[in-house]
DRENDO-1510 file (C-alpha; in Angstrom, 1 decimal, always signed):
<recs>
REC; n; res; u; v; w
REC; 1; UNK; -246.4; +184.2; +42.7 .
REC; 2; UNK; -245.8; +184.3; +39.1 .
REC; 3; UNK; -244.8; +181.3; +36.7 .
REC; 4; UNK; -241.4; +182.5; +36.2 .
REC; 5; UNK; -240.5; +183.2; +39.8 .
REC; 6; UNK; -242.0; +179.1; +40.5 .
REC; 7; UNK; -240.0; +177.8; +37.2 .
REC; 8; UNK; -236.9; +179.3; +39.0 .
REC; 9; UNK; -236.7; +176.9; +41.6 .
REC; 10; UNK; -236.6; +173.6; +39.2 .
REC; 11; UNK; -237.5; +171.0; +42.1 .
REC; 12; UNK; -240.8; +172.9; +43.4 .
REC; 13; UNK; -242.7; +170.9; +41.0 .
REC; 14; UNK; -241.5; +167.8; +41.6 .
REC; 15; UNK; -241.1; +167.9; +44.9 .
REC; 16; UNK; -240.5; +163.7; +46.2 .
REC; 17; UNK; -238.9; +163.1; +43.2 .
REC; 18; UNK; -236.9; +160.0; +43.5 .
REC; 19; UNK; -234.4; +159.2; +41.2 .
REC; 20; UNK; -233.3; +155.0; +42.6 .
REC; 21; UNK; -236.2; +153.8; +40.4 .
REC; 22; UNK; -234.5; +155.0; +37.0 .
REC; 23; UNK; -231.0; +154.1; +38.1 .
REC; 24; UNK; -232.4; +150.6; +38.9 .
REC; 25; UNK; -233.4; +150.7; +35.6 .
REC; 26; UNK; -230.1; +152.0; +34.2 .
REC; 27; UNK; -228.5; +148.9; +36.1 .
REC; 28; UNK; -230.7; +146.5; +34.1 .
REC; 29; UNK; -230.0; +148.1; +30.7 .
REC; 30; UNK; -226.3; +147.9; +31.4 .
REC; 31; UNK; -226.5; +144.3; +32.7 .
REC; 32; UNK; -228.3; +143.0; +29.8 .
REC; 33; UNK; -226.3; +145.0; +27.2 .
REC; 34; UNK; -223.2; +142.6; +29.3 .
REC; 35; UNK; -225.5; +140.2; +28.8 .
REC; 36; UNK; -225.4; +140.7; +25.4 .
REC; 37; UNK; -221.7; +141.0; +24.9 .
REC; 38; UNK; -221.0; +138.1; +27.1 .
REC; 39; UNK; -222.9; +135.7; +24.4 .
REC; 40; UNK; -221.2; +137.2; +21.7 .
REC; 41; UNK; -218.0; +136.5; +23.4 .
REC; 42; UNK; -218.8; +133.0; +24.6 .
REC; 43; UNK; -219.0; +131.0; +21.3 .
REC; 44; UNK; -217.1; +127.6; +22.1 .
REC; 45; UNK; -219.5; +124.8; +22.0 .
REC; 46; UNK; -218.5; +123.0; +24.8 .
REC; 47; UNK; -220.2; +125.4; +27.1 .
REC; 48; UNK; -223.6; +123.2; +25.7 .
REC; 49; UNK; -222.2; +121.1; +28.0 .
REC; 50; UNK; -223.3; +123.1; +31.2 .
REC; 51; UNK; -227.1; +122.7; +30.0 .
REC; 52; UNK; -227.0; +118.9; +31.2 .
REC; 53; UNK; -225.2; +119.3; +34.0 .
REC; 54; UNK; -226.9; +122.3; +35.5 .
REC; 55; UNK; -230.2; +120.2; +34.5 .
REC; 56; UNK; -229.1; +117.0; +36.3 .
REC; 57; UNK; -227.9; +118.8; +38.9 .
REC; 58; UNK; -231.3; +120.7; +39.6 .
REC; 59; UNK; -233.7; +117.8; +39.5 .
REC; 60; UNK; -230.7; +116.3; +42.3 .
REC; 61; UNK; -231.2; +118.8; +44.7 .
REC; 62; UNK; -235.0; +119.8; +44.3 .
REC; 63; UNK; -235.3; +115.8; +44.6 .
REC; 64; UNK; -233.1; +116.3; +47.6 .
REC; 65; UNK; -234.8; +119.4; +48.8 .
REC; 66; UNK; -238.2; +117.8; +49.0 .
REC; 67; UNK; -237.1; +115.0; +50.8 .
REC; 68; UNK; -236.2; +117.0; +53.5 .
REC; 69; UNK; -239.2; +119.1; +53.5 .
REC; 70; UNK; -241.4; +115.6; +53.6 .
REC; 71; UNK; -239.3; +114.8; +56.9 .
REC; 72; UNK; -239.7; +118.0; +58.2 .
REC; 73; UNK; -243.5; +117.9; +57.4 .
REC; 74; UNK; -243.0; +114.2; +59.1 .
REC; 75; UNK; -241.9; +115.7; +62.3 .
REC; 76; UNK; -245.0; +117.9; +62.5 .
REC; 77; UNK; -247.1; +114.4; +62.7 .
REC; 78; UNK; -248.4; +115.0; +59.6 .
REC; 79; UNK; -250.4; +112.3; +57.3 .
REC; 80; UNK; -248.4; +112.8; +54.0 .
REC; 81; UNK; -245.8; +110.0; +53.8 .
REC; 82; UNK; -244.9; +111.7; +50.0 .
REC; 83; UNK; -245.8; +114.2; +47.7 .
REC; 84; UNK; -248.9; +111.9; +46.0 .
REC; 85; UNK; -250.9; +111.6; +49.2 .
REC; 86; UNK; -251.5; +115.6; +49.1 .
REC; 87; UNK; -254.6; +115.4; +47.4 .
REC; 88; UNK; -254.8; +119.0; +46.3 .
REC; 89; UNK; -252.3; +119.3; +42.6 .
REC; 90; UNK; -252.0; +122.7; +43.4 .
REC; 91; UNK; -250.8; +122.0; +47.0 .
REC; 92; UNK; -248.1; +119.9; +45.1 .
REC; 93; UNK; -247.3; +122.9; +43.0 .
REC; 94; UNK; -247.1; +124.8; +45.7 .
REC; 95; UNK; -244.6; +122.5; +47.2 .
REC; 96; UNK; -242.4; +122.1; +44.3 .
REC; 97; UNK; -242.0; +125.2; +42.2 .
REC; 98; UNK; -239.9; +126.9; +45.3 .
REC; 99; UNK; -238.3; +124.0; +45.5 .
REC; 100; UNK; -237.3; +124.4; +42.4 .
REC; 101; UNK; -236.3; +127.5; +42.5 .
REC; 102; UNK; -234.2; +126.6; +45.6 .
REC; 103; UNK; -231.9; +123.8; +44.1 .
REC; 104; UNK; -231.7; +126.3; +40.9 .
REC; 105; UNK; -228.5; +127.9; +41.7 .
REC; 106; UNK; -227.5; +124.7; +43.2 .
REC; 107; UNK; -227.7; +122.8; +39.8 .
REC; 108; UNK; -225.6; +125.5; +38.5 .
REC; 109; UNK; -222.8; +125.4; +40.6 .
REC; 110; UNK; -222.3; +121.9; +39.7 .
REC; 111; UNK; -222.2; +122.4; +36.6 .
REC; 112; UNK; -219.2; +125.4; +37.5 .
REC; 113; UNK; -217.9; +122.5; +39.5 .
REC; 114; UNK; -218.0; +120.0; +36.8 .
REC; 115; UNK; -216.2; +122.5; +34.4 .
REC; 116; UNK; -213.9; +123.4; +37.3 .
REC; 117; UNK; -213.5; +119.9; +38.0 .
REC; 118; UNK; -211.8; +118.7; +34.4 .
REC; 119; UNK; -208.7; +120.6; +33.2 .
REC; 120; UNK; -209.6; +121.2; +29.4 .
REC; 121; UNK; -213.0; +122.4; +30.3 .
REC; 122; UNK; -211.7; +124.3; +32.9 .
REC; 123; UNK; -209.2; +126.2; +30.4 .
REC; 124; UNK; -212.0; +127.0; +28.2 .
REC; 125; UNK; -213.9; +128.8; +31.1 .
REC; 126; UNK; -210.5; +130.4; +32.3 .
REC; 127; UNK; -209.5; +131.9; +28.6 .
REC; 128; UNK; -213.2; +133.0; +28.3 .
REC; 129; UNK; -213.5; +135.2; +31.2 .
REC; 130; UNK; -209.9; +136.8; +31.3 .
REC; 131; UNK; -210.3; +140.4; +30.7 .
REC; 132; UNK; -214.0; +140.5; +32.2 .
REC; 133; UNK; -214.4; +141.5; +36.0 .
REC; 134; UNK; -216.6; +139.1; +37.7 .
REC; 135; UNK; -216.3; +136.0; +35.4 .
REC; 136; UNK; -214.1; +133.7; +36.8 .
REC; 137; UNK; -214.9; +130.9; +38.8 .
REC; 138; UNK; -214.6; +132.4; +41.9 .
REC; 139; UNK; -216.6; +135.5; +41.6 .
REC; 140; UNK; -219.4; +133.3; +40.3 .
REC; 141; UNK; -219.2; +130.4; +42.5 .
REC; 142; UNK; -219.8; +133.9; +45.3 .
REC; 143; UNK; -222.7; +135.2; +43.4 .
REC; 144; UNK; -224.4; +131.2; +43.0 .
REC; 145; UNK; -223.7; +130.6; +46.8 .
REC; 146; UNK; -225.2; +134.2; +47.6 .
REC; 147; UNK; -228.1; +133.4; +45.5 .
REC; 148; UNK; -228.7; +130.2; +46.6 .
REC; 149; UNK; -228.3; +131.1; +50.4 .
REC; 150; UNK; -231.4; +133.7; +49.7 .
REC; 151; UNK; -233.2; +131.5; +47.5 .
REC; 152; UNK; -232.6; +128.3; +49.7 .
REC; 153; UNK; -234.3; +129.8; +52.9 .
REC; 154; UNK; -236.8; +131.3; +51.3 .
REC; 155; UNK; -237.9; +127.9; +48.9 .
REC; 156; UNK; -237.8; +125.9; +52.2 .
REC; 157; UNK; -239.9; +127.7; +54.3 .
REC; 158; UNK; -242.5; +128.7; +51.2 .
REC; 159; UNK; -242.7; +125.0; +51.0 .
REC; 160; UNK; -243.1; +123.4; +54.6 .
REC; 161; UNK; -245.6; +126.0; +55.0 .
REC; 162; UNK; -247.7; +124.8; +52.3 .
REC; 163; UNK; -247.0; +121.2; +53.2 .
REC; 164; UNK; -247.8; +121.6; +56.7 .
REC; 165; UNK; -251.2; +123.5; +56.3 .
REC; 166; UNK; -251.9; +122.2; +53.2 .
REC; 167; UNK; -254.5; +120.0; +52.6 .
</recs>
């Protein structure tokens, strides 16, 4: 077969070419050039206000999330009253950093809350996001509790696992 008869066919070279790799990638250029325009767009100052409050709200619920895993782990008959009698530090770390990740979208949504929650803050957010699909407080309360369903089971069970046949 000659080399122009082969070049007529275009996809015999390539033949498992998949394209969802680059469009992937096309999906992350395009949401970080939002990205971008949303912090151009978002300059009132108040919104420093959501740094504390997501922060306060995180340390609540990882607080909160380990708590739970020490009673599960408690209901396995385990030895480990709290997270100090593990006497492994990267057991502990093991234990807390999907915790962490799991009360993440948590601590945010209180902080939506908290904004929600008082009417001057609340027109701030609401003036910011008109014109922009996806912004209000609705749409990204959905994505949070989407988020935090996934992130939630998977932190949970990551971390009893480690608790329970840690040592």
């Amino acid at each position: 077969m000659s080399p122009s008869a082969s070049m007529s066919t275009g996809a015999a070279f390539i033949p498992n070419f998949n394209a969802a790799p680059f469009a992937n990638m096309m999906k992350t250029k395009s949401y970080f050039r939002e990205a971008r325009g949303r912090a151009k767009r978002v300059k009132n100052p108040w919104n420093l206000l959501h740094i504390p409050f997501s922060i306060a709200g995180i340390y609540c619920f990882t607080w909160l999330l380990l708590k739970l895993v020490l009673l599960v782990v408690g209901l396995f008959g385990s030895d480990h009253p709290d997270l100090k009698s593990f006497s492994n530090v990267n057991v502990r770390d093991f234990i807390l950093i999907p915790l962490y990740f799991a009360a993440l979208p948590l601590g945010l949504m209180v902080s939506n809350i908290i904004f929600w929650v008082i009417p001057p803050l609340r027109r701030i957010e609401d003036k910011e996001s008109i014109g922009y699909k996806g912004t209000d407080f609705y749409n990204s309360m959905k994505g949070l509790s989407s988020f935090a369903l996934f992130s939630i089971s998977l932190g949970l069970t990551v971390s009893i696992l480690v608790a329970v046949f840690g040592k």
